[in-house]
One Martini backbone bead per residue (centre of mass of N, CA, C, O) as a GRO file, in nm:
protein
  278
    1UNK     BB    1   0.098   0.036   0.019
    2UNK     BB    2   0.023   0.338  -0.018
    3UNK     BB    3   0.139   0.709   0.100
    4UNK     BB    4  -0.005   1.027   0.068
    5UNK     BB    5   0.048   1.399   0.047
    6UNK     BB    6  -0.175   1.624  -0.028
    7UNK     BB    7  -0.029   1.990  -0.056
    8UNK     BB    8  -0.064   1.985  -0.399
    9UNK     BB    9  -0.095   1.966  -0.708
   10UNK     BB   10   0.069   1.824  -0.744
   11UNK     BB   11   0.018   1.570  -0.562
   12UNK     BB   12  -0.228   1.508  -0.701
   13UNK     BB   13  -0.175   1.439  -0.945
   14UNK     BB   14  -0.002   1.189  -0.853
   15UNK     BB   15  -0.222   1.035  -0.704
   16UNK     BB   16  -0.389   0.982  -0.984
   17UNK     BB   17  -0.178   0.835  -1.128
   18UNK     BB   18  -0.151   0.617  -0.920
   19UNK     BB   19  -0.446   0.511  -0.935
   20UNK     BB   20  -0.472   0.453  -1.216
   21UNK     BB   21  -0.284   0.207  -1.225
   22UNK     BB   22  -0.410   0.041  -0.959
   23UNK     BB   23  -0.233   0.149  -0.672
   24UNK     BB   24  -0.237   0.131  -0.384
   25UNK     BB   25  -0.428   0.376  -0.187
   26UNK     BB   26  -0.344   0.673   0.057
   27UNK     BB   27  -0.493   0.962   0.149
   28UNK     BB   28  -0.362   1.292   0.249
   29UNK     BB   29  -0.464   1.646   0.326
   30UNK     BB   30  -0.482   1.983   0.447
   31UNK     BB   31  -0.673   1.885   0.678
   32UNK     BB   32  -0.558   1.699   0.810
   33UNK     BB   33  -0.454   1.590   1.129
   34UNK     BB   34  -0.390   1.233   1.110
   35UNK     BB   35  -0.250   0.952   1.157
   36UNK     BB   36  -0.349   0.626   1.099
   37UNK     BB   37  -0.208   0.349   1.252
   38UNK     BB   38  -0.308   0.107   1.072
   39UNK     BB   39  -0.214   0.242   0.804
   40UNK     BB   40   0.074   0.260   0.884
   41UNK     BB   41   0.132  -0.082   0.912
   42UNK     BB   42   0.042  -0.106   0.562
   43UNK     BB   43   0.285   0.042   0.458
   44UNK     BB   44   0.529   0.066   0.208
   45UNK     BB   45   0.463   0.354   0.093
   46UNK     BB   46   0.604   0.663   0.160
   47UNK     BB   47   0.505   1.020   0.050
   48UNK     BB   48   0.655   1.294   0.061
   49UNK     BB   49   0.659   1.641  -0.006
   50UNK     BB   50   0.672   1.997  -0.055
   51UNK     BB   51   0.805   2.231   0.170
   52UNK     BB   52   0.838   2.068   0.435
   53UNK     BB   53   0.988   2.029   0.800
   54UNK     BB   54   0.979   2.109   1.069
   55UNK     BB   55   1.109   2.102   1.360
   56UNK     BB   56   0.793   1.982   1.493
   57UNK     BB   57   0.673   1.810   1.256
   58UNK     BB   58   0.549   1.957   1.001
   59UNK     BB   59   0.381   1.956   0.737
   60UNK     BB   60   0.311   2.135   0.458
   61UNK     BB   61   0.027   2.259   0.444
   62UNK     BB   62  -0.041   2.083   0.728
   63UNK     BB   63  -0.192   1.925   1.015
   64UNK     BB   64   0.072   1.710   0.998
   65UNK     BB   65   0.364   1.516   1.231
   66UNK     BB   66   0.613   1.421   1.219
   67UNK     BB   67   0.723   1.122   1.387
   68UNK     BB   68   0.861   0.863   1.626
   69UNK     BB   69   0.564   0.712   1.607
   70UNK     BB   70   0.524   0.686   1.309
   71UNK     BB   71   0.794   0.549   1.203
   72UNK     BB   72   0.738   0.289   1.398
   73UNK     BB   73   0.420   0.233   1.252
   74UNK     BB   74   0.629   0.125   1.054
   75UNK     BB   75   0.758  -0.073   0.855
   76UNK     BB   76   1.091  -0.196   0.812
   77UNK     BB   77   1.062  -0.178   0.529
   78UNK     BB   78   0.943   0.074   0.448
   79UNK     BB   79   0.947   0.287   0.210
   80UNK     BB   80   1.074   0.647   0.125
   81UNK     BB   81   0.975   0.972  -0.007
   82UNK     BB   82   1.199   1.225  -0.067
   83UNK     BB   83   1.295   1.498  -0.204
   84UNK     BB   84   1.468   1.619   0.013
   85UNK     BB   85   1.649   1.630   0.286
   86UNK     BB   86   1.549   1.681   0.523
   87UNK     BB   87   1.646   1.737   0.858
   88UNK     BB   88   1.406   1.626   1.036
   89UNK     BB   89   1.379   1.360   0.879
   90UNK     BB   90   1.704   1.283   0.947
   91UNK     BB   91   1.664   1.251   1.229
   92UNK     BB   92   1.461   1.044   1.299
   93UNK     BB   93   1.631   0.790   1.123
   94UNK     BB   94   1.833   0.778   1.354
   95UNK     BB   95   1.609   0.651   1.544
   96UNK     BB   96   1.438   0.537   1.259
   97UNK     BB   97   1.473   0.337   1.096
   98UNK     BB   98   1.448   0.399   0.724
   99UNK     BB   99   1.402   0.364   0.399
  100UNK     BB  100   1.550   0.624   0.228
  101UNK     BB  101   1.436   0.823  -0.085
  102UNK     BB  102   1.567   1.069  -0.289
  103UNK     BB  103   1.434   1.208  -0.571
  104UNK     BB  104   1.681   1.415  -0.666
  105UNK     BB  105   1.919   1.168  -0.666
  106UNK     BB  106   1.791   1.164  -0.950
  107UNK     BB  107   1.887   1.245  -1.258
  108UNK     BB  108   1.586   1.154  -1.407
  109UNK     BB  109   1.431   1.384  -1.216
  110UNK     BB  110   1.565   1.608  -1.246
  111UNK     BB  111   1.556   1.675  -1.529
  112UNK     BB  112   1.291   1.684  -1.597
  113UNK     BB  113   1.220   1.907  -1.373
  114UNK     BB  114   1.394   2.118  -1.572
  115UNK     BB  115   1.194   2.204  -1.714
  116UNK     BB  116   0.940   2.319  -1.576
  117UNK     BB  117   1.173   2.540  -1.431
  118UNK     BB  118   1.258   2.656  -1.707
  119UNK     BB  119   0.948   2.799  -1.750
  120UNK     BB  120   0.933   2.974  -1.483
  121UNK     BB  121   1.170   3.135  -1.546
  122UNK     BB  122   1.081   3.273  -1.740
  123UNK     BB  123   0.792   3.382  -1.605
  124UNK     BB  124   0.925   3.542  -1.431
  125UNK     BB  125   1.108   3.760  -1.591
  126UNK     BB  126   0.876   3.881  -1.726
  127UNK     BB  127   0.697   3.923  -1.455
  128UNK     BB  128   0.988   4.111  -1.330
  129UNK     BB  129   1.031   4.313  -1.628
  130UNK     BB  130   1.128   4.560  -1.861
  131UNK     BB  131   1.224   4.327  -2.074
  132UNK     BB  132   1.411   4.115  -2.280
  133UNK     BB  133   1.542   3.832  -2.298
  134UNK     BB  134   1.658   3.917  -2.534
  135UNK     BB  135   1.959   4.066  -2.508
  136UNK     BB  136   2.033   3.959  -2.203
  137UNK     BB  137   2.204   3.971  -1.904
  138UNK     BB  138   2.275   3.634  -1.771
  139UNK     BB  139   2.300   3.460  -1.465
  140UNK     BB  140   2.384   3.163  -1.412
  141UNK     BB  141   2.385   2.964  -1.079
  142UNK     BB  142   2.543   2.694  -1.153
  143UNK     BB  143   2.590   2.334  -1.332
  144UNK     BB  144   2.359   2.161  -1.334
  145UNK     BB  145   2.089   2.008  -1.431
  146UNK     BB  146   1.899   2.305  -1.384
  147UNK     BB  147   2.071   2.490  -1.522
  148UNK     BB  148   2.121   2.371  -1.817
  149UNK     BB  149   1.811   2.440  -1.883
  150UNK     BB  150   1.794   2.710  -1.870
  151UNK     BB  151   2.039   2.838  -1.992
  152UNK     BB  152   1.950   2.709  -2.273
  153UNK     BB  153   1.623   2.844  -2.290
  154UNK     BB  154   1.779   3.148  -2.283
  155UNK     BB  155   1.951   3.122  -2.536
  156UNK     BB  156   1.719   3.044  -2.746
  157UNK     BB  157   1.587   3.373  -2.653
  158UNK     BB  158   1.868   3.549  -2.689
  159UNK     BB  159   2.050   3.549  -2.459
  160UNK     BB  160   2.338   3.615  -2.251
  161UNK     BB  161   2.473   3.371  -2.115
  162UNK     BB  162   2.579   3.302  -1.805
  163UNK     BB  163   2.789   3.027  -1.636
  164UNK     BB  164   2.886   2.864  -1.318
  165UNK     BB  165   3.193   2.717  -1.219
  166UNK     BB  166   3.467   2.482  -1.122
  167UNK     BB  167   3.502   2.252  -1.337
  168UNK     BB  168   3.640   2.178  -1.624
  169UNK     BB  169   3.429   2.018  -1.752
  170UNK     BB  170   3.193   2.212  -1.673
  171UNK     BB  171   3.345   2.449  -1.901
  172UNK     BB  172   3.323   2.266  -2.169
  173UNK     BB  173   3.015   2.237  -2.156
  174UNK     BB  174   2.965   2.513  -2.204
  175UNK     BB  175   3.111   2.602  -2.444
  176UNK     BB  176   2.998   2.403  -2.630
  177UNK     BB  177   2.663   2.545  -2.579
  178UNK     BB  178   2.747   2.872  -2.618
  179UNK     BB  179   2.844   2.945  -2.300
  180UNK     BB  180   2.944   3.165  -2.047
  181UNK     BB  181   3.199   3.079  -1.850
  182UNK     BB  182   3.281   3.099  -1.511
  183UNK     BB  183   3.417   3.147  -1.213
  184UNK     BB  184   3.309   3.174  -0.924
  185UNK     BB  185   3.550   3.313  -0.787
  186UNK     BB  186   3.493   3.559  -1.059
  187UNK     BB  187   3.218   3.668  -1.011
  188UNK     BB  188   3.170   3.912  -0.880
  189UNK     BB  189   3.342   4.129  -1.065
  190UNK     BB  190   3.059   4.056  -1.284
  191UNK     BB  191   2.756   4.168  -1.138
  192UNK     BB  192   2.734   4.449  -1.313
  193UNK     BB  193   2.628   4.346  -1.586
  194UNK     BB  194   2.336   4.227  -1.489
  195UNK     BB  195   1.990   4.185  -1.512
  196UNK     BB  196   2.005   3.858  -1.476
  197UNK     BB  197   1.939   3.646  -1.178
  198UNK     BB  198   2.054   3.296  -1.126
  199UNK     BB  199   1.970   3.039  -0.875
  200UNK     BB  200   2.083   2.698  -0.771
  201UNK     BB  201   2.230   2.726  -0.504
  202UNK     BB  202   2.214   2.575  -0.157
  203UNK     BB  203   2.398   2.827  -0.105
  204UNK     BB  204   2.594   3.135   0.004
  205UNK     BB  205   2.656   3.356  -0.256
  206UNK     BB  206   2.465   3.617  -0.226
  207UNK     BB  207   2.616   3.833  -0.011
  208UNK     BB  208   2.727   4.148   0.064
  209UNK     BB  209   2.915   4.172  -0.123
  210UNK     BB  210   2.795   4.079  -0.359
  211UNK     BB  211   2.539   4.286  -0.399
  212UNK     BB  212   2.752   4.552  -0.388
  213UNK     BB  213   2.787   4.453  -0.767
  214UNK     BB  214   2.473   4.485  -0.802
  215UNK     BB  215   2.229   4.610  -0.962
  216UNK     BB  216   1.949   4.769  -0.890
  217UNK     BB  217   1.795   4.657  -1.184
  218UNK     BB  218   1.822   4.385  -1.067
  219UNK     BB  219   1.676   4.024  -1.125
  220UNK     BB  220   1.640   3.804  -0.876
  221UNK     BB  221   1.676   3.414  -0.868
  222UNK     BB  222   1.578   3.134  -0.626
  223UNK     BB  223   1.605   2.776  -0.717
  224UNK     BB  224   1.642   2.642  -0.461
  225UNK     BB  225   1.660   2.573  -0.192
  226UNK     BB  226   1.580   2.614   0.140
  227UNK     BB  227   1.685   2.952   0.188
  228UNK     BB  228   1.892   2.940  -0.001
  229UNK     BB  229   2.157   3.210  -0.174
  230UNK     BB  230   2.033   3.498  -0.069
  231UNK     BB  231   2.035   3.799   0.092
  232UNK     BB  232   1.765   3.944   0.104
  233UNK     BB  233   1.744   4.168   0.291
  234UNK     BB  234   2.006   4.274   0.132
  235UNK     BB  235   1.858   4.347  -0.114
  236UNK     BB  236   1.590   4.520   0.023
  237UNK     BB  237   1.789   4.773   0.098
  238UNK     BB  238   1.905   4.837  -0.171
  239UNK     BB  239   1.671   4.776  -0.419
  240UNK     BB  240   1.662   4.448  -0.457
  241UNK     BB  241   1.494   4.214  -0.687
  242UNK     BB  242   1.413   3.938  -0.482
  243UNK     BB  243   1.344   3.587  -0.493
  244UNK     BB  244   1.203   3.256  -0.384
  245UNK     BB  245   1.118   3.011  -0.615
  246UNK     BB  246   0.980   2.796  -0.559
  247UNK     BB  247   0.777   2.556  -0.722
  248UNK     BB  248   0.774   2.582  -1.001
  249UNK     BB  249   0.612   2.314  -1.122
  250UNK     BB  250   0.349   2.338  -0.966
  251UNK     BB  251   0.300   2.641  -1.093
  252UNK     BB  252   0.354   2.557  -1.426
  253UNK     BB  253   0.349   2.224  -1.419
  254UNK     BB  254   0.200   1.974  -1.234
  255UNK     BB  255   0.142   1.740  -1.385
  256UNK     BB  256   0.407   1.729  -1.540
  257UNK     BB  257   0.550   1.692  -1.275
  258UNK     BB  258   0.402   1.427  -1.174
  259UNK     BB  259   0.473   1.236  -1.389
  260UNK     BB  260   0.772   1.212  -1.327
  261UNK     BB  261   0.725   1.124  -1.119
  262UNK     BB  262   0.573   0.853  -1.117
  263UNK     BB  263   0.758   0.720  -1.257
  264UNK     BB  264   0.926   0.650  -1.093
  265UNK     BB  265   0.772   0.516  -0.855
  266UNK     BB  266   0.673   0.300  -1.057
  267UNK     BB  267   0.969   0.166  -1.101
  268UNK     BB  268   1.031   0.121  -0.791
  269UNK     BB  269   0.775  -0.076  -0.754
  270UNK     BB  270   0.865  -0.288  -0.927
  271UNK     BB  271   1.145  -0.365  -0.873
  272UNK     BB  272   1.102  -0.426  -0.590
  273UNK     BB  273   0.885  -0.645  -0.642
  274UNK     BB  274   1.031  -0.816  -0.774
  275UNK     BB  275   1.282  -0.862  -0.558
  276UNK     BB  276   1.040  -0.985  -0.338
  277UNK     BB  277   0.827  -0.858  -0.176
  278UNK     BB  278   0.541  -1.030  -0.333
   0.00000   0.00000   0.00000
């Protein structure tokens, strides 16, 4: 049985996906108030959400409590599913050992999921700026997996875009793509130059050191995990316009990231039942 928690569209959307396809399931909504521990003795696979898990074991819009008497009612089989390592839950797994699977530490959902994350990151430029995409200075900071599909669909609609770098390899595969490498540690001395910065790095990159060197009309943009990579506050002390953008594929196209969960968790349980779970 699975168990997963409704807390935005893409989760919602996620369900149908599991229901249709006729695998046993159990929801739970932003109403919710407790977990059933009968039906949590009987979960395999338990799914969170995205959005966080508090200090005190809140999971995001919803009034249920992630606790070690959750996890104990779970069976020792039962595999987690958690989009990344929340602190909370990696703490309480110490307490109460249980699989758990991160799912963006597979690169095959990081990728799909950057697909609209860049079309997020477009919709925010435009909805966020005076100006066109079209010959725009636009700095992505990291060159992992999401930052190079913003990249390429910011270059492919006219933009001059540098991305950030450390290994020469990654330095090698920007070049190829068309875009300019910089490396990070003499990022900024060139942070005057930008329109838009979009962050991908979930470490403080933008510090006032850092922001001290940014256009006051420049649109800067955080799509890493919380609390980001940018001094926010001290970016609205100086005048400039900065966003912590998470879930943005929730945002901007919830099913289709849905989806690309679903396929996931579909092969990862076919996969575990294969191997003699059932």
């Amino acid at each position: 049985m699975i168990l997963i928690i409704n807390n935005d569209k893409r989760m919602n959307y996620l369900s149908e996906y599991i229901r249709d396809s006729g695998l046993d399931l159990v929801q739970y909504y932003r109403d919710s108030v407790s977990f059933d521990f009968h039906i949590l003795k009987e979960t395999h696979y338990f799914i969170l959400p995205f959005g966080g898990i508090s200090e005190s074991g809140q999971i995001a819009n919803t009034h249920l409590r992630l606790t070690e008497e959750v996890l104990l009612s779970l069976p020792e089989d039962c595999v987690i599913f958690t989009p990344i390592r929340y602190p909370k839950l990696m703490a309480l797994l110490k307490s109460v050992p249980r699989k758990c699977e991160v799912i963006f530490d597979y690169d095959e959902v990081a990728i799909y999921n950057s697909i609209p994350t860049a079309e997020g990151v477009i919709y925010n430029i435009i909805k966020n700026t005076d100006i066109t995409i079209h010959q725009a200075e636009i700095l992505v900071i990291g060159s992992g997996r999401t930052s190079l599909t913003i990249a390429r669909d910011l270059k492919a609609l006219g933009a001059y875009v540098s991305v950030t770098f450390r290994k020469k390899k990654d330095e090698a595969r920007l070049f190829e793509m068309g875009l300019h490498p910089i490396h990070i540690d003499l990022m900024v001395e060139d942070l005057h130059h930008y329109d838009v910065i979009v962050n991908t790095v979930p470490a403080m990159v933008l510090d006032e050191k850092a922001l001290n060197h940014v256009r006051k009309d420049c649109y800067i943009m955080d799509v890493s995990s919380k609390p980001g990579g940018v001094d926010f506050d001290y970016a609205k002390q100086l005048g400039i316009q900065s966003e912590l953008a998470g879930s943005l594929p929730s945002i901007v196209a919830p099913k289709t990231a849905a989806y690309y969960l679903f396929r996931f968790v579909r092969d990862y349980i076919a996969l575990n039942e294969k191997k003699g779970r059932l």
